[in-house]
mmJSON file of the N, C-alpha and C atoms, coordinates in Angstrom:
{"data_MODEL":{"atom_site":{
"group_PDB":["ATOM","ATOM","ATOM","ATOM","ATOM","ATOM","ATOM","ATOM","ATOM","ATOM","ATOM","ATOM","ATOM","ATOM","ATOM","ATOM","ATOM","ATOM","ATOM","ATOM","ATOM","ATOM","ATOM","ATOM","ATOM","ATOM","ATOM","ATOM","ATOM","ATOM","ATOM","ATOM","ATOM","ATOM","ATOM","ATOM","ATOM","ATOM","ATOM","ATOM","ATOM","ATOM","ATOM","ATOM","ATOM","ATOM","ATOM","ATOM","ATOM","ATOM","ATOM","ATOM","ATOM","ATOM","ATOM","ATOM","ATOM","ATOM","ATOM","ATOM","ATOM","ATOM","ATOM","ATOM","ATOM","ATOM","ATOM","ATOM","ATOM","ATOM","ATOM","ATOM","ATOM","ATOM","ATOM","ATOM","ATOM","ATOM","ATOM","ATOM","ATOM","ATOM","ATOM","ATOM","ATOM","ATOM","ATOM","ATOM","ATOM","ATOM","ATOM","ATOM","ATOM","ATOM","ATOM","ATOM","ATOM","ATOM","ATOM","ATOM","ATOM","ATOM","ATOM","ATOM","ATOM","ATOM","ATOM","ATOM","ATOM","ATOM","ATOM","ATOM","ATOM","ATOM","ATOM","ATOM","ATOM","ATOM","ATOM","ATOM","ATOM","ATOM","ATOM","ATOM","ATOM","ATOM","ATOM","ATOM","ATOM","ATOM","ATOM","ATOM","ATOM","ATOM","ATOM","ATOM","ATOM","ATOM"],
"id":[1,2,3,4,5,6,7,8,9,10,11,12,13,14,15,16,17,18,19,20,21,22,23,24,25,26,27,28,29,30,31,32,33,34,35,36,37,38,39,40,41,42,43,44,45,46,47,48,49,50,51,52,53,54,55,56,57,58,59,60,61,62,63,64,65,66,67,68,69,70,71,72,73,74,75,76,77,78,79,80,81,82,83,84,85,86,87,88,89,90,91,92,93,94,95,96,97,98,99,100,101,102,103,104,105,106,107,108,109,110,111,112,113,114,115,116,117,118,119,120,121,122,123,124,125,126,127,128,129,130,131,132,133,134,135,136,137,138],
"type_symbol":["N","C","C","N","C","C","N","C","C","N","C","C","N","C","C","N","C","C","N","C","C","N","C","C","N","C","C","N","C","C","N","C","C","N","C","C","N","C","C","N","C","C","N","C","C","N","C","C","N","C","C","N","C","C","N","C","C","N","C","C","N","C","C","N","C","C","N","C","C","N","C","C","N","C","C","N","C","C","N","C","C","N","C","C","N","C","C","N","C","C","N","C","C","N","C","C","N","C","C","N","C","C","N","C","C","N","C","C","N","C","C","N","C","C","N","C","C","N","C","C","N","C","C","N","C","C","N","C","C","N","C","C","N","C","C","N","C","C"],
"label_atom_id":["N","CA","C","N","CA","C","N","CA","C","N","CA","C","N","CA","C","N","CA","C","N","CA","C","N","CA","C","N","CA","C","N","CA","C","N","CA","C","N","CA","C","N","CA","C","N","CA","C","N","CA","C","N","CA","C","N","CA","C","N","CA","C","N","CA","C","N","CA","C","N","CA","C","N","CA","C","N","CA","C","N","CA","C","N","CA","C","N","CA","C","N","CA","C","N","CA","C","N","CA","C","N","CA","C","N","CA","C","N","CA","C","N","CA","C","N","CA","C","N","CA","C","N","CA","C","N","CA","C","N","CA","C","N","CA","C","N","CA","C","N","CA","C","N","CA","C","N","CA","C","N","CA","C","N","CA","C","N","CA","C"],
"label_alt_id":[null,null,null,null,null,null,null,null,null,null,null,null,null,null,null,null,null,null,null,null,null,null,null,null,null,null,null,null,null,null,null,null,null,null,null,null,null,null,null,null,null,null,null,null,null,null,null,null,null,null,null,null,null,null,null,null,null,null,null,null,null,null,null,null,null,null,null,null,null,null,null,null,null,null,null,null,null,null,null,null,null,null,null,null,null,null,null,null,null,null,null,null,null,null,null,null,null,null,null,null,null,null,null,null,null,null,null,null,null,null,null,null,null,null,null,null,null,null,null,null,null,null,null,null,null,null,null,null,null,null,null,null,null,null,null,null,null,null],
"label_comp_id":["UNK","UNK","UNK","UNK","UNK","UNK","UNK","UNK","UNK","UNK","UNK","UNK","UNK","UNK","UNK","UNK","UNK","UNK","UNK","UNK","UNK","UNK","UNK","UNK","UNK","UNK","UNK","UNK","UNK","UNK","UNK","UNK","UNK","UNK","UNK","UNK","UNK","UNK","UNK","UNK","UNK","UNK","UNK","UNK","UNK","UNK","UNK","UNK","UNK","UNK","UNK","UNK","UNK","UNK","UNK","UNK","UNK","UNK","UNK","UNK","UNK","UNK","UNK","UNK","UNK","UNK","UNK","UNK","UNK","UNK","UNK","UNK","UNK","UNK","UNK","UNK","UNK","UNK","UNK","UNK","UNK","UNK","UNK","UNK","UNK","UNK","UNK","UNK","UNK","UNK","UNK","UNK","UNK","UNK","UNK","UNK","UNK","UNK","UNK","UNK","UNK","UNK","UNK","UNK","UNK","UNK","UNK","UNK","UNK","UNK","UNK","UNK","UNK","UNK","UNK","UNK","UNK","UNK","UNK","UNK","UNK","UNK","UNK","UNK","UNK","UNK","UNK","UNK","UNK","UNK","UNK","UNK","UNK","UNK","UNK","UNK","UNK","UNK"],
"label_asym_id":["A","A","A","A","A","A","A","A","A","A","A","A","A","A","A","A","A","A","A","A","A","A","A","A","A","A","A","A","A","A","A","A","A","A","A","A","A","A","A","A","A","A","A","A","A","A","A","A","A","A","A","A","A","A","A","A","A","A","A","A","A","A","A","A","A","A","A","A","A","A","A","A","A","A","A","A","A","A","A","A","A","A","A","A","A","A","A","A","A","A","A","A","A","A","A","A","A","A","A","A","A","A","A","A","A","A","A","A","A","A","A","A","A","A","A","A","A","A","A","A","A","A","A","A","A","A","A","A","A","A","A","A","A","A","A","A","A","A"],
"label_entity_id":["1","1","1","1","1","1","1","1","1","1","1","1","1","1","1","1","1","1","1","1","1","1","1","1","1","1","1","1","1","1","1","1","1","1","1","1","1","1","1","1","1","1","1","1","1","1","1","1","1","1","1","1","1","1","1","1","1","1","1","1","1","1","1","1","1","1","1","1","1","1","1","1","1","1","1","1","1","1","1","1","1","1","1","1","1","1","1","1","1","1","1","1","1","1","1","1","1","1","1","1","1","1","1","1","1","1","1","1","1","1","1","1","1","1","1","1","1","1","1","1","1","1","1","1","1","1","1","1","1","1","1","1","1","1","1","1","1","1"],
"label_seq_id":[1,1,1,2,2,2,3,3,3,4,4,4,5,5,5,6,6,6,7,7,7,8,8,8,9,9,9,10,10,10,11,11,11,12,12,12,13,13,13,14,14,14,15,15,15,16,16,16,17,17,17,18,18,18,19,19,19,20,20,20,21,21,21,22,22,22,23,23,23,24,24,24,25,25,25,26,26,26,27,27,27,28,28,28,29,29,29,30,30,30,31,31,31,32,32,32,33,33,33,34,34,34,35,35,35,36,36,36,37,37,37,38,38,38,39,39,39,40,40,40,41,41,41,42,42,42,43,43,43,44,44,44,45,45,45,46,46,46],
"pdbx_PDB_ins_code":[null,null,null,null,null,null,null,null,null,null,null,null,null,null,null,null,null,null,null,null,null,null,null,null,null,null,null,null,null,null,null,null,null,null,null,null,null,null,null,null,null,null,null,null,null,null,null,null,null,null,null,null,null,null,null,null,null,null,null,null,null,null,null,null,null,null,null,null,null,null,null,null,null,null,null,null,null,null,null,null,null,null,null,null,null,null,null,null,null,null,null,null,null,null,null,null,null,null,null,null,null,null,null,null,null,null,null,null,null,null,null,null,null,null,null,null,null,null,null,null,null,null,null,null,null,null,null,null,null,null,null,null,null,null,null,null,null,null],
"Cartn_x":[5.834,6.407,5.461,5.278,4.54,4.791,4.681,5.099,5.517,6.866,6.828,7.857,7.969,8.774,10.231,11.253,12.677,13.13,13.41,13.752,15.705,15.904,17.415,17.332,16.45,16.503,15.712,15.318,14.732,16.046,16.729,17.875,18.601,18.828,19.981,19.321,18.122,17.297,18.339,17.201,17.95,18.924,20.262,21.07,22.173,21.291,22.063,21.699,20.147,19.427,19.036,18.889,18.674,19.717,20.707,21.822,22.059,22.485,22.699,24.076,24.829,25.836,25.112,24.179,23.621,22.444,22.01,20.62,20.317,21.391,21.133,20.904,21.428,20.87,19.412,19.304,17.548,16.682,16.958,16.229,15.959,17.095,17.087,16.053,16.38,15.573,14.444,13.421,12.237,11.76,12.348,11.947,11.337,12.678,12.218,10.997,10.865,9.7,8.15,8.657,7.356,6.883,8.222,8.574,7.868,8.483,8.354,8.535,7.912,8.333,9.261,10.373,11.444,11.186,9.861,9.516,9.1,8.81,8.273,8.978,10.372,11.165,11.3,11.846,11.684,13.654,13.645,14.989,15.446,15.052,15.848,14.612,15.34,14.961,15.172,13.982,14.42,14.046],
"Cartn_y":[27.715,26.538,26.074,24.752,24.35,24.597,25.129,25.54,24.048,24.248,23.053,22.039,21.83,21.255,21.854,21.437,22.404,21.536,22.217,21.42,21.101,21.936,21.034,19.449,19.425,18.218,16.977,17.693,16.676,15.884,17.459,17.542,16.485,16.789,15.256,14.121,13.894,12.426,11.917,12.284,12.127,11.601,12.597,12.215,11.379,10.883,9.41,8.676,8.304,7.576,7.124,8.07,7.702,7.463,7.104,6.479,5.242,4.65,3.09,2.625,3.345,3.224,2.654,3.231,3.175,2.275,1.58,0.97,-0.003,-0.885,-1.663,-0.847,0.336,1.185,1.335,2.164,2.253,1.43,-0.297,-1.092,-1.278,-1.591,-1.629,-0.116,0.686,1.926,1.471,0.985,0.889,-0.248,-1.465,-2.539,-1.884,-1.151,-0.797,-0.104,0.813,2.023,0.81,-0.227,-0.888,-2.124,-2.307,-3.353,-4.389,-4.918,-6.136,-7.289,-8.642,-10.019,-9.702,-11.131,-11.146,-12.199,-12.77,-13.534,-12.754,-11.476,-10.382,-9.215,-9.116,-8.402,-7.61,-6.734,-6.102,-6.301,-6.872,-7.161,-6.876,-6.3,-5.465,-4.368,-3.109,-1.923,-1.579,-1.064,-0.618,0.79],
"Cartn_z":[-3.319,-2.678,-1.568,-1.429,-0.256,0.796,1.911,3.163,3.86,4.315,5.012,4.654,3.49,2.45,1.886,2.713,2.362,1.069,-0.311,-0.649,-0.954,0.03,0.076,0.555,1.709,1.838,1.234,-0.121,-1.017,-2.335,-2.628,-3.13,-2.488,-1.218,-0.679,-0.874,-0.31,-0.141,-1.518,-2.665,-3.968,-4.72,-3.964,-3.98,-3.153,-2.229,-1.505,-1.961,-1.666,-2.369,-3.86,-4.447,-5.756,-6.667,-6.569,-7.512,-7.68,-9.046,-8.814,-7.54,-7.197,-6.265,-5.189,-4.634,-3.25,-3.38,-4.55,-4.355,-3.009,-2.967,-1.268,-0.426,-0.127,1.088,0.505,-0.506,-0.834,-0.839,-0.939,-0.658,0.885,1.595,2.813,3.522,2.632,3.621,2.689,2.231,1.678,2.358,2.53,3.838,4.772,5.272,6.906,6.958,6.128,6.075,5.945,4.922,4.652,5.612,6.565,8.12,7.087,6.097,5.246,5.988,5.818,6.456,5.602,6.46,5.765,4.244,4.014,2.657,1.798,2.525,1.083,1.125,1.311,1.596,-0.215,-0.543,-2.079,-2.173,-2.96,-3.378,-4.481,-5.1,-6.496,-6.981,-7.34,-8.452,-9.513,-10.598,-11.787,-11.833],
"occupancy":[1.0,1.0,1.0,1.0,1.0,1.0,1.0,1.0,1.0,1.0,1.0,1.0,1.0,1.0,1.0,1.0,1.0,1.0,1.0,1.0,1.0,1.0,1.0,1.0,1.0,1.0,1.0,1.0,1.0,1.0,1.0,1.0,1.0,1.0,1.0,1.0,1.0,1.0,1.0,1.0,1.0,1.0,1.0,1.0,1.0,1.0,1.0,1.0,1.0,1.0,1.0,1.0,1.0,1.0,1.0,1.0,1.0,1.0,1.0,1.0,1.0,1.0,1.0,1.0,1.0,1.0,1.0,1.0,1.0,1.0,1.0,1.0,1.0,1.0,1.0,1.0,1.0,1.0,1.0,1.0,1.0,1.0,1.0,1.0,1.0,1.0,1.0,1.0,1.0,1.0,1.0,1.0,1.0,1.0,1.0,1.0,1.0,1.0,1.0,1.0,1.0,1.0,1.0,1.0,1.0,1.0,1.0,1.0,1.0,1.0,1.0,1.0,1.0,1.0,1.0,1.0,1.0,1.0,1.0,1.0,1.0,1.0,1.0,1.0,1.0,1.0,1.0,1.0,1.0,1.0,1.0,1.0,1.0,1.0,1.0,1.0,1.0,1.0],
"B_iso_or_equiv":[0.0,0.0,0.0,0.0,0.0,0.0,0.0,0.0,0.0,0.0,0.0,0.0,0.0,0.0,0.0,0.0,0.0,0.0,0.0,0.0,0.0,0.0,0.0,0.0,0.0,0.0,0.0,0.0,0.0,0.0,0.0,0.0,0.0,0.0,0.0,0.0,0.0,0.0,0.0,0.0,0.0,0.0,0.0,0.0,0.0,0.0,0.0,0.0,0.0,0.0,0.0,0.0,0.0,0.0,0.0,0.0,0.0,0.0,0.0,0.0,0.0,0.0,0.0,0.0,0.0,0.0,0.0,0.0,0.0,0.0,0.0,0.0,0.0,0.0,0.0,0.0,0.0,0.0,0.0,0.0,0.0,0.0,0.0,0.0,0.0,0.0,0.0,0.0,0.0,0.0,0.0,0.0,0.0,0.0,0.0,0.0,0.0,0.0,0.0,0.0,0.0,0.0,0.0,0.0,0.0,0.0,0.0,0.0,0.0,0.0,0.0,0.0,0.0,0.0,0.0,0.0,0.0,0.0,0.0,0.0,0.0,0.0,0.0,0.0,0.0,0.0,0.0,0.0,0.0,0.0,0.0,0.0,0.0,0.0,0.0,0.0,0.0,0.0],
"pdbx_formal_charge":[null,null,null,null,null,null,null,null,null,null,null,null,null,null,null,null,null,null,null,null,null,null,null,null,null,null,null,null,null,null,null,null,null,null,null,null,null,null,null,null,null,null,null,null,null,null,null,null,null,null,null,null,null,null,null,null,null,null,null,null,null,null,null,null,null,null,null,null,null,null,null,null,null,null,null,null,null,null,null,null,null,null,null,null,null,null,null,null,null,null,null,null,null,null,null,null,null,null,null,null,null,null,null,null,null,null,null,null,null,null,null,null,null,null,null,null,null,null,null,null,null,null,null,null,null,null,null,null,null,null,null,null,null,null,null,null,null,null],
"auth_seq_id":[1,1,1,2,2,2,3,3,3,4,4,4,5,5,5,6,6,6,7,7,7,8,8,8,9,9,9,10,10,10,11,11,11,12,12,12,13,13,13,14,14,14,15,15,15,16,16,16,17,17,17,18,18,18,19,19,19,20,20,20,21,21,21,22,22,22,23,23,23,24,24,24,25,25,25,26,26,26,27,27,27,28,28,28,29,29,29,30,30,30,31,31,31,32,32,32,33,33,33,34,34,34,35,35,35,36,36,36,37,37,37,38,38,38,39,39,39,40,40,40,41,41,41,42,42,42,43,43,43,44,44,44,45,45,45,46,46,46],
"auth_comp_id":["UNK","UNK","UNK","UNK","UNK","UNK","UNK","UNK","UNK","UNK","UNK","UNK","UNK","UNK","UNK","UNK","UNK","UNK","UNK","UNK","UNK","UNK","UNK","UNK","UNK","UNK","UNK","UNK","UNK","UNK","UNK","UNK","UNK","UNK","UNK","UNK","UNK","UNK","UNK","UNK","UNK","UNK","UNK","UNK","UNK","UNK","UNK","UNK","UNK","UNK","UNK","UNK","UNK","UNK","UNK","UNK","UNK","UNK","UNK","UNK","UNK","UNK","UNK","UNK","UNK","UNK","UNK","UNK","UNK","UNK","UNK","UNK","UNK","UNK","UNK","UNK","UNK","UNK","UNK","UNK","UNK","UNK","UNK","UNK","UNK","UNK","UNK","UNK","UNK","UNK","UNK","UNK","UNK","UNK","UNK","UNK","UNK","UNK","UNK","UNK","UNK","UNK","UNK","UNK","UNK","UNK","UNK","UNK","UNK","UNK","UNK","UNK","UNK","UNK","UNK","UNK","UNK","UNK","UNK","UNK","UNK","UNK","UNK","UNK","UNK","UNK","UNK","UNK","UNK","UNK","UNK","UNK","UNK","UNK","UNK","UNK","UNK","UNK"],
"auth_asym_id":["A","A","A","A","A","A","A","A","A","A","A","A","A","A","A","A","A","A","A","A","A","A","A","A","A","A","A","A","A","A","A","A","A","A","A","A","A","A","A","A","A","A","A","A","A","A","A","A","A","A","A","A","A","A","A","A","A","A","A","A","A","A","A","A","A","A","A","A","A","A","A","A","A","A","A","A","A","A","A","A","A","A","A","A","A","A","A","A","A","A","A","A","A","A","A","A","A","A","A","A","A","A","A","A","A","A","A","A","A","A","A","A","A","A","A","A","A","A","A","A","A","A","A","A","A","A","A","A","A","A","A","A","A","A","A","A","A","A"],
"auth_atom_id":["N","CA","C","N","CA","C","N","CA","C","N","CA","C","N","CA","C","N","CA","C","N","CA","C","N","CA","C","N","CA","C","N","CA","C","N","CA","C","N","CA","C","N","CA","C","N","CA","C","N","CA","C","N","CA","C","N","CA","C","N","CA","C","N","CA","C","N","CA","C","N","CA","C","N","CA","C","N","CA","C","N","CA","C","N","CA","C","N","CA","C","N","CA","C","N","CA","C","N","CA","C","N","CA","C","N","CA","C","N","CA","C","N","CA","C","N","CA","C","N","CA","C","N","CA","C","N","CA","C","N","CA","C","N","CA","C","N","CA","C","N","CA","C","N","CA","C","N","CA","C","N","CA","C","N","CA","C","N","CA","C"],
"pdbx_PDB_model_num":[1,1,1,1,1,1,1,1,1,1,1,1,1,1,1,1,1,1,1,1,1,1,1,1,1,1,1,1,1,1,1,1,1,1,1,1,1,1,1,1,1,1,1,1,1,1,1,1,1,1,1,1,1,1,1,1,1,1,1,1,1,1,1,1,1,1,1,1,1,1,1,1,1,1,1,1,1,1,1,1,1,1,1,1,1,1,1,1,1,1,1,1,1,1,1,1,1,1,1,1,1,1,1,1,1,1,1,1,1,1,1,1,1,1,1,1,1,1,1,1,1,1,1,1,1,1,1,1,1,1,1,1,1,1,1,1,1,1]
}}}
């Protein structure tokens, strides 16, 4: 295992994030991380 890297908390990321339930939060958390203008903001996932 990589030192450093827990992966329970990869396990959660995952699973908040990665479901179709939650995709607006995952977009919204991918904006912020990328501090998008608001004209090149990422508005839908496949």
């Amino acid at each position: 295992m990589i030192s450093g890297i827990d992966p329970r908390g990869d396990f959660a990321f995952k699973k908040v994030f990665g479901s179709e339930s939650s995709k607006e939060l995952t977009i919204s958390l991918v904006n912020a991380v990328l501090q998008t203008l608001p004209d090149q903001r990422i508005v839908g996932l496949e």
